[in-house]
Structure formats: structure tokens, C-alpha cells
C-alpha positions in Angstrom: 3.5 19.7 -1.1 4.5 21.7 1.9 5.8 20.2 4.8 4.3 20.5 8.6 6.5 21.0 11.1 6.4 17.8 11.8 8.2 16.9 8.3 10.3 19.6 8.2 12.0 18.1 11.6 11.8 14.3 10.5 13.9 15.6 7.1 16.4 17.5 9.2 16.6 14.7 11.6 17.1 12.1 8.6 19.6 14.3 6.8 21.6 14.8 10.1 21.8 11.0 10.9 23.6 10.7 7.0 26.0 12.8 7.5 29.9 12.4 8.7 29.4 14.5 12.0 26.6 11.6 13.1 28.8 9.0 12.0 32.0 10.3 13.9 30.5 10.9 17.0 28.3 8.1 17.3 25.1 9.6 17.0 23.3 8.0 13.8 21.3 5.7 15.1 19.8 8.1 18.5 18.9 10.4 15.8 16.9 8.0 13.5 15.0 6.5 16.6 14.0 10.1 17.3 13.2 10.9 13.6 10.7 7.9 13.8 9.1 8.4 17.5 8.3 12.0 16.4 6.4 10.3 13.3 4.9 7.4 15.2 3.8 10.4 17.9 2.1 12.2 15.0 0.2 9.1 14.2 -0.5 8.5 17.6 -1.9 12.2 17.7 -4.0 11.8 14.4 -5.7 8.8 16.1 -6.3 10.4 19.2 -7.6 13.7 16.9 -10.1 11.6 15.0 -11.3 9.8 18.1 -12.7 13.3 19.6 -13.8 15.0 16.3 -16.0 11.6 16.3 -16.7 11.8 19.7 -17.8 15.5 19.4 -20.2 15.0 16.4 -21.8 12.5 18.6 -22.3 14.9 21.3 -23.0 18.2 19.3 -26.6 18.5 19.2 -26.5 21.9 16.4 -28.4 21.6 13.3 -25.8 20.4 10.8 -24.6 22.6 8.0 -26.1 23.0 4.6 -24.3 20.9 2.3 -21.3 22.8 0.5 -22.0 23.4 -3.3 -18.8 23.0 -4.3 -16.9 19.1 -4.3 -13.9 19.7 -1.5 -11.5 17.5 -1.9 -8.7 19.3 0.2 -7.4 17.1 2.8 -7.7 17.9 6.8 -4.9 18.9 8.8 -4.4 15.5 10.5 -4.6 14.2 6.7 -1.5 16.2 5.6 0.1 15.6 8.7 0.2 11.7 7.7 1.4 13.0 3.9 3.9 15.3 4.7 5.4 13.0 7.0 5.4 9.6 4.9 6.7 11.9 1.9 9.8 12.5 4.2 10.0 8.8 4.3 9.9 7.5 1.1 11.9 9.9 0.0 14.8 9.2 2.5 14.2 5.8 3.1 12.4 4.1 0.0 13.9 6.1 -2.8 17.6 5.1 -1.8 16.9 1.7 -1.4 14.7 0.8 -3.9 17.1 -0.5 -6.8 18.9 -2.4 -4.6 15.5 -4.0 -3.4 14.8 -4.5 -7.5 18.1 -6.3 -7.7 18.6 -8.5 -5.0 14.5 -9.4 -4.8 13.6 -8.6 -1.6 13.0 -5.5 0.8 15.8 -5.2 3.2 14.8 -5.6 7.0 15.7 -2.4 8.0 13.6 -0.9 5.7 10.9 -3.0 7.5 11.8 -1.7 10.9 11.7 1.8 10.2 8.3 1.4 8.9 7.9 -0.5 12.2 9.7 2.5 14.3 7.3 5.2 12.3 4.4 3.5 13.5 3.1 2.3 10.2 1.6 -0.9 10.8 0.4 0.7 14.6 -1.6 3.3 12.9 -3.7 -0.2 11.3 -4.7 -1.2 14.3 -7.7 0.0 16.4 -7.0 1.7 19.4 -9.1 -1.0 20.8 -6.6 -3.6 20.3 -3.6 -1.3 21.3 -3.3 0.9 18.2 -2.9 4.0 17.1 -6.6 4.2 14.8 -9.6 5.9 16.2 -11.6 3.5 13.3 -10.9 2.3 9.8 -10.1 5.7 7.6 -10.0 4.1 3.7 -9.2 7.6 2.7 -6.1 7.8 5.1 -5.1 4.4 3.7 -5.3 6.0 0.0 -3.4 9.0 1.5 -0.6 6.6 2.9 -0.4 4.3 0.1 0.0 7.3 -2.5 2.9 8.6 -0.3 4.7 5.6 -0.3 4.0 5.0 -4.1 5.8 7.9 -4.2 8.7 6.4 -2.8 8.7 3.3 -5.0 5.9 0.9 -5.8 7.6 -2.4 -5.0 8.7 -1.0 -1.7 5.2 0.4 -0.8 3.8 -2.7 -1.4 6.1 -4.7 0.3 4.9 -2.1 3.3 1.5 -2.4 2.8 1.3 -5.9 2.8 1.1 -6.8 6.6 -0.8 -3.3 7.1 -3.3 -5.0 4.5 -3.6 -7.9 6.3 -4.1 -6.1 10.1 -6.8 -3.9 7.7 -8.9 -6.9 7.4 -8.5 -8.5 10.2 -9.8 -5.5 12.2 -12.9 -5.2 9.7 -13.9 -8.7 9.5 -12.1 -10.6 11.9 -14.2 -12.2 14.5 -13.1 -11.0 18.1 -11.1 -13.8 19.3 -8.8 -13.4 15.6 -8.4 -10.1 16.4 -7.3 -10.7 19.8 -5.2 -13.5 18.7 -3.4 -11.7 15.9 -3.3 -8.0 15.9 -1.3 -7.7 19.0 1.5 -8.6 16.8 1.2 -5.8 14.6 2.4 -3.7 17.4 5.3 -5.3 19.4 8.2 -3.6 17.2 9.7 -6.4 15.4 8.8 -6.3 11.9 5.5 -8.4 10.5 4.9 -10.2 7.1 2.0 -11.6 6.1 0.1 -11.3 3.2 -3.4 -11.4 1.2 -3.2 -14.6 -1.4 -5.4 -13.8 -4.2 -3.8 -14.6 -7.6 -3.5 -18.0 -9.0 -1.9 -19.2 -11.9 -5.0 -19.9 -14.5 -5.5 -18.1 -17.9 -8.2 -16.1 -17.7 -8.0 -15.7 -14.4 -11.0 -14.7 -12.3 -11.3 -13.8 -8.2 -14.7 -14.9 -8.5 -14.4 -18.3 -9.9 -11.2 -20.1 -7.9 -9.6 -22.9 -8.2 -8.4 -23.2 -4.6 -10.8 -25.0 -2.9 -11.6 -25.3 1.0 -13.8 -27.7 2.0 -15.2 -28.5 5.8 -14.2 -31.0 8.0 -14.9 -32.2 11.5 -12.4 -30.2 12.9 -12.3 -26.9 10.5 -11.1 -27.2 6.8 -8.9 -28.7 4.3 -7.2 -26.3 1.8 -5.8 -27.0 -2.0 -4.9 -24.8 -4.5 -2.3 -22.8 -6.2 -1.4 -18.7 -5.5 1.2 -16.9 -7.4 2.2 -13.3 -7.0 2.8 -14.1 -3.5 4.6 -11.4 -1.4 7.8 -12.7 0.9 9.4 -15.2 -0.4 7.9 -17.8 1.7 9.1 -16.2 5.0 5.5 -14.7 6.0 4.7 -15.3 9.2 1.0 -15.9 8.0 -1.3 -15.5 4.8 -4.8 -14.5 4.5 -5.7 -17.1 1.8 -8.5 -16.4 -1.0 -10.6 -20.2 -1.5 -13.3 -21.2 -3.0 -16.1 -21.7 -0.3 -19.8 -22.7 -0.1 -19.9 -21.2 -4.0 -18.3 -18.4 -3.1 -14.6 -16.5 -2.0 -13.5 -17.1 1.7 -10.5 -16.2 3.5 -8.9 -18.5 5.6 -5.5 -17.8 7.9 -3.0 -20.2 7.3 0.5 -20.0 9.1 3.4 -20.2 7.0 5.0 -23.5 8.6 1.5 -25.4 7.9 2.1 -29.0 7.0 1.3 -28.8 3.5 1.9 -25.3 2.4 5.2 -25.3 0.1 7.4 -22.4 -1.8 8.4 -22.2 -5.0 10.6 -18.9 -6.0 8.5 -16.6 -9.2 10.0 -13.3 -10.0 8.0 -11.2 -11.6 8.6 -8.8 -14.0 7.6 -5.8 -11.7 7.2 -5.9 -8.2 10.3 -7.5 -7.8 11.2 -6.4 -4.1 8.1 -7.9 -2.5 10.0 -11.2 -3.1 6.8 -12.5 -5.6 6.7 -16.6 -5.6 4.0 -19.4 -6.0 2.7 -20.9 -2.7 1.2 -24.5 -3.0 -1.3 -25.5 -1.1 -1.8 -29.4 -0.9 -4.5 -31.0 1.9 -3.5 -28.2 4.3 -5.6 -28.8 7.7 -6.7 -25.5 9.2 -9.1 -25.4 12.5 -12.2 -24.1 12.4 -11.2 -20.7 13.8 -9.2 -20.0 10.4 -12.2 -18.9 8.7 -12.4 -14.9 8.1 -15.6 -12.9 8.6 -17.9 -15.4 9.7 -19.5 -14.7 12.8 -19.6 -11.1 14.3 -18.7 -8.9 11.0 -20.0 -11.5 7.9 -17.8 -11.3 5.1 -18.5 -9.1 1.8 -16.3 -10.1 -0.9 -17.4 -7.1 -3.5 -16.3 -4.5 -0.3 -13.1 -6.6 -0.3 -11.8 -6.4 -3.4 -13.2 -3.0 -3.9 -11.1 -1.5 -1.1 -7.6 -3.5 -2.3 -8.6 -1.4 -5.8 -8.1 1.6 -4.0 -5.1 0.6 -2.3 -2.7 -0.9 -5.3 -4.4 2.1 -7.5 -3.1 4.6 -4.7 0.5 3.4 -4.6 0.0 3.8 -8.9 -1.1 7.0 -8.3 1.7 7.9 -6.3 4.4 6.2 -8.3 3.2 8.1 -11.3 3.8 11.4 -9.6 7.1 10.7 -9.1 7.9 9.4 -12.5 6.2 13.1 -13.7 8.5 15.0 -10.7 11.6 13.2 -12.5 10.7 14.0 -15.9 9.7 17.9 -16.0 13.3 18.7 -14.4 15.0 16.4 -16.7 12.7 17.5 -19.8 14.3 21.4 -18.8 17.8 20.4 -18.8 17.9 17.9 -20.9 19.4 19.6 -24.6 19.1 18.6 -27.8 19.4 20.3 -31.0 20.8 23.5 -29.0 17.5 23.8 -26.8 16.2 21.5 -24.0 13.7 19.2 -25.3 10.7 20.3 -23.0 10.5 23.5 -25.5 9.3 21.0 -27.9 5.5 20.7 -28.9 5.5 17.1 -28.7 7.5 16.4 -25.3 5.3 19.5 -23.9 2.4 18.2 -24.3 3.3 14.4 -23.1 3.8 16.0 -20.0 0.6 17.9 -20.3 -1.1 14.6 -20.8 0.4 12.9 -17.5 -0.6 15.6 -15.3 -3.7 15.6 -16.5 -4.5 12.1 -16.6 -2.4 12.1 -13.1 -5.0 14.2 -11.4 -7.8 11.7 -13.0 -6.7 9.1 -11.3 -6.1 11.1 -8.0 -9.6 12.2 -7.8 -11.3 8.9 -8.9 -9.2 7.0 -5.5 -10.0 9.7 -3.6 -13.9 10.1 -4.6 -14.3 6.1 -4.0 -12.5 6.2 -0.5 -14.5 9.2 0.5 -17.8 7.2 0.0 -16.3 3.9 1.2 -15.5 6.6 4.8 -19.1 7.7 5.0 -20.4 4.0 4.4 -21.9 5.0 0.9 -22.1 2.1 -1.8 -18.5 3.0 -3.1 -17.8 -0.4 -5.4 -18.6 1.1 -8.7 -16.7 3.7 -8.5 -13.7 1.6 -7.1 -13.5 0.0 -9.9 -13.6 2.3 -12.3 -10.5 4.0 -10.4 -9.3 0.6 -10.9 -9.6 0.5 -15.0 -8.6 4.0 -15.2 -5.2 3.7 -13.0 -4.2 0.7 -14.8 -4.8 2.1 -18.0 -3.4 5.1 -17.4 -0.6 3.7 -15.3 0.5 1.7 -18.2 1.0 4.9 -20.2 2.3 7.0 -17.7 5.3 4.3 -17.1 5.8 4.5 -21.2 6.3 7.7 -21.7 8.3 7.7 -19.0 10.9 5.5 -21.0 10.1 7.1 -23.9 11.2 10.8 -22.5 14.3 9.6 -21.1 15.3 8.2 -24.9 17.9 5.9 -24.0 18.7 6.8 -20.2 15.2 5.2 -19.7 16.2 2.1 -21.0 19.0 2.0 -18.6 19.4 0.9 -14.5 21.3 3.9 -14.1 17.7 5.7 -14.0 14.1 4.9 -12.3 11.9 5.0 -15.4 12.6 1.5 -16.5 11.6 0.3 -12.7 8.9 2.2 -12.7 7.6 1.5 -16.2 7.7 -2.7 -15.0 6.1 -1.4 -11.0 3.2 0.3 -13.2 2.6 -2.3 -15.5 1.9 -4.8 -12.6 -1.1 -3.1 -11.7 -3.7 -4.5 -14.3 -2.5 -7.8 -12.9 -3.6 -7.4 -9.5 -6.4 -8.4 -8.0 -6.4 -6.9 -4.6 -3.8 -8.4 -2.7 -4.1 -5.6 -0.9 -7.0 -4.2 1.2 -7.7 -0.7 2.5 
């Protein structure tokens, strides 16, 4: 993917700020800061872009064009702006880190802050409330998701969590929630919080929960179990999934609720989101706690829908990179006096990721698109859904399989990314779009 201007000076800035001459003369951390304004700028400037293209179309009374005959699925400038950039970023930020982040089962807080100082979780929040978002884009949440997928799908996630969380607050929140909470997404210090969805129940079904809320005279009581839980316990907040009046609610419940406990849960993938079991027991909630109830009423099938697109995104994005590692390695990789790529079978593995690579690509992007244009958009979700995490599955194995015995080993990414991938026919959208 070619890099905007914009990227090309965020790498040089980034590769500058590593090197001895920014160490010895004190200039390391000026030149990050500037690497990230210029990125939270171009978000800024995306925003403001959308904001009079929608503005425009309102005003423009010319007959509208006839409809193209061909499917375009090429992305606008202000689109591969955001791409280009956050490419730059997980690639110097997210790639170096992320084994680290696998081993010691958390994301570092500086990783958090730069996300911070790039404007991630700004460009979530409606200009309305101080952001940098004309309006809720799902397809520039697929594009941003993918790029930092790219990076490394723990880490991504771990990103994404908070910026999930500001997502549906700003769709469904009523006004006083939004007023109350998504002025934190934008005072610089780094935010968790998190979407609890997952519980610990075979067979497990988000339409059937075993976390219960039930009404009081002064809001709600809360039991139940969620595992897959991102942070550790250190969230500031979660937005927790409950059974409701027969069906799924979500209720905001602070971290340091009396009631709400920890318990530590690696996971096989996924490990630096800092995954863990959070117990809920006769947790007292006002009545303001309750999400989508008023103004915007909440629509659980758009919901989960839109966290398909996101998790199947950053699965999208890891795969690419897992196919950008092995083509290179496939070339100079030699065995039997010629590199294995000039072998039928390894040639045509690769064949068979890019293809099904692309698949999943255009499914996300095909859902988002009519989820943007307010077009019924669920079905089609979820078959992106099945297919990534199918597909994913597969992609991550062969990715072992290529690398023979290096993939079996720490000492390359295919063995993280072959437990990231598998993670996805787990989740049930803990993350939302």
C-alpha cells in the first residue's frame, strides 16, 4: 500500500526518534510528539473533510448520478489517509512490542499513550462531544481495525477496546451518558474500558445469558459471570451484556463497584489484552446505568452485528501480515538446493491465502458499506463473521505449517498469530464498530 505524505513523514519521524543521533542529543521524545500530532491532525482533518462532503450533499440540489455498474470498492482519499497512517503505526509501534505484550500479559502503557497521542480514541468521538468524527463511519472502523490487525491482533484489540466502548456510547447512549462519559475519551491520559459479553457456560449463547439484571427502586441489581474480559481488572468501566426484560441490555458498571470482583484467566490467544473472569455478585447500579433506553433504543442484532465486523477486521488484517511474512520467507527459504516457494504444494498454499484473504476483505467491507448507508447489513455481517473465522483458523495453520519448525518457535510471529486467529470463533462481539 503506498504511503501519503502524511505516512511517509510519520515513518521518517518514527525512524528518526530510534536512532543514536535522537538519543544523544536529546531529541527522542519532541520527535515522537510531533510524529503523533501530525497523525492526530490528519484525523482531525478526515473529520472535518467528512463533515462538509455531508454538509455539501445536503445542500447540492443536482440530480444525482446514475448508479455505477460496476461494485467500487476502492477507498476515498481521507480513507487511505487513515490506512496509510495507522500502517506506519503498527508497524513501528505494535509489531515491536507485541511479543513482549504476549509474554508478560498485558499491553504496555506507552503503547496506550501513543494511541492516545495519534488521536485514536478522539477520532471515536463525535465532534459534538469534542471529537474528531463528523458521524459514525463503520467502514472507517473496519479500515482502522484491519490496520492495526496488521500490527498484531492482541495489541489491536487491546486498542480497540475503549474505542469500542466510546462507539457505543455515542450510538446508543442517552445524552446525559454521553455527556457524562465521552469527555474522557479525549483528555490525553489513556482509557480502558471494555464490552463484557462472554461468560463461562458450554454452549454458550449471547442471546440466552446467564447474567441477570433485575430492577429496583433505585436502578438495578446485577449477577453473573464474564470471562474473556480485557484489562486485567484495571478498567476504568465496562459496558456489561445482562439478561433484561427477556432480552440483552447493557449496563455501565465502574470498575470499583461494591460487588464486582477479578479473577486472573489467560487465554490461549489474546493474551496481551490481559483476558480474566469478572464476577458480578448483587452489584447496585442506578437507574442511569442502563444503555440505549431512552433517546436512541437499543438494537441488540445491530450490536453484535457491527462487533462482527470489528474483531473480523483486525483477523483480516492479522492474516495479511502472516501472508507478507511468509511469501518473503517462502523465496529465501532453501531446501533441497531451491527455495521451497518453487514447490507446487507451498505455491499454491499461498495461492489459497490470498485468495481466501481477499474473501474475507470484501465480505467486512461489503457489510460496513451497507451498515454506512443505513441498509439492513446483519446478514451479511455474519456471514463475514463465519467466513473470517473459518478462514482465520486456516490462514494461522498454514502459517505454522510453512515455517516447518521456526513456526513452532517464539523466535517467529506465526505461532502468536496462529493462537490471535484462533480466538476469533470465540468471540462474540466484545467489540463494536
Amino acid at each position: 500500500m503506498k504511503k501519503d505524505i502524511q505516512g511517509i513523514g510519520l515513518g521518517m519521524a518514527s525512524r528518526f526518534a530510534g536512532s543514536e543521533w535522537a538519543e544523544k542529543w536529546g531529541l527522542r521524545h519532541p520527535v515522537e510528539k510531533l510524529a503523533y500530532r501530525s497523525t492526530k491532525l490528519g484525523f482531525k482533518l478526515v473529520g472535518q473533510l467528512q463533515q462538509k462532503q455531508s454538509q455539501k450533499k445536503a445542500t447540492d440540489n443536482t440530480p444525482p448520478k446514475p448508479a455505477a455498474l460496476l461494485f467500487d470498492v476502492s477507498l476515498t482519499e481521507e480513507q487511505q489517509m487513515i490506512a496509510d497512517s495507522l500502517r506506519v503505526f503498527a508497524g513501528d509501534e505494535l509489531r515491536p512490542a507485541a511479543h513482549d505484550a504476549d509474554e508478560q500479559l498485558h499491553i504496555p502503557d506507552t503503547l496506550l499513550r501513543s494511541s492516545m497521542d495519534m488521536g485514536l480514541n478522539e477520532f471515536a468521538v463525535p465532534e459534538s462531544y469534542g471529537g474528531s468524527a463528523s458521524q459514525l463511519s463503520p467502514l472507517n472502523s473496519v479500515i482502522i481495525a484491519e490496520q492495526l490487525g496488521w500490527g498484531d491482533f492482541s495489541l489491536a484489540y487491546a486498542l480497540l477496546a475503549p474505542v469500542a466502548v466510546a462507539n457505543a456510547i455515542a450510538r446508543w447512549g442517552s445524552e446525559a451518558q454521553k455527556q457524562a462519559l465521552l469527555p474522557a475519551y479525549l483528555t490525553g491520559e489513556p482509557m480502558r474500558s471494555a464490552i463484557a459479553i462472554q461468560e463461562p457456560q458450554p454452549l454458550f449463547s449471547s442471546q440466552s445469558l446467564r447474567t441477570e439484571a433485575k430492577r429496583t427502586r433505585k436502578g438495578f441489581v446485577l449477577n453473573g459471570e464474564k470471562s474473556l474480559v480485557p484489562f486485567a481488572g484495571h478498567a476504568d468501566y465496562y459496558l456489561i451484556a445482562a439478561q433484561y426484560n427477556k432480552s440483552m441490555r447493557l449496563f455501565i458498571v465502574p470498575h470499583n463497584s461494591k460487588g464486582v470482583s477479578w479473577q486472573d484467566e489467560p487465554a490461549m490467544g489474546l493474551r496481551a489484552v490481559g483476558t480474566g473472569r469478572l464476577t458480578l455478585n448483587n452489584v447496585s447500579l442506578p437507574a442511569n446505568a442502563l444503555l440505549g433506553e431512552q433517546e436512541t433504543p437499543f438494537d441488540s442484532a445491530v450490536f453484535f452485528a457491527l462487533g462482527q465486523l470489528h474483531s473480523g477486521a483486525i483477523a483480516v488484517g492479522t492474516a495479511q501480515a502472516a501472508l507478507d511474512y511468509l511469501i518473503p520467507y517462502c523465496n529465501e527459504r532453501v531446501a533441497f538446493g531451491e527455495p521451497i516457494s518453487h514447490r507446487q504444494s507451498v505455491a499454491f498454499i499461498l495461492a489459497n491465502i490470498a485468495i481466501e484473504l481477499e474473501s474475507m476483505r470484501l465480505m467486512i467491507w461489503r457489510a460496513a458499506a451497507l451498515a454506512e448507508h443505513g441498509q439492513p447489513f446483519q446478514r451479511e455481517a455474519y456471514l463475514a463473521h463465519v467466513l473470517c473465522a473459518e478462514k482465520a483458523m486456516e490462514i494461522g495453520t498454514q502459517a505454522v505449517q510453512l515455517l516447518g519448525g521456526h513456526g513452532f518457535t517464539k523466535e517467529h510471529p506465526a505461532e502468536r498469530w496462529y493462537r490471535d486467529l484462533r480466538a476469533l470463533a470465540s468471540l462474540h462481539s466484545g467489540l463494536h464498530a
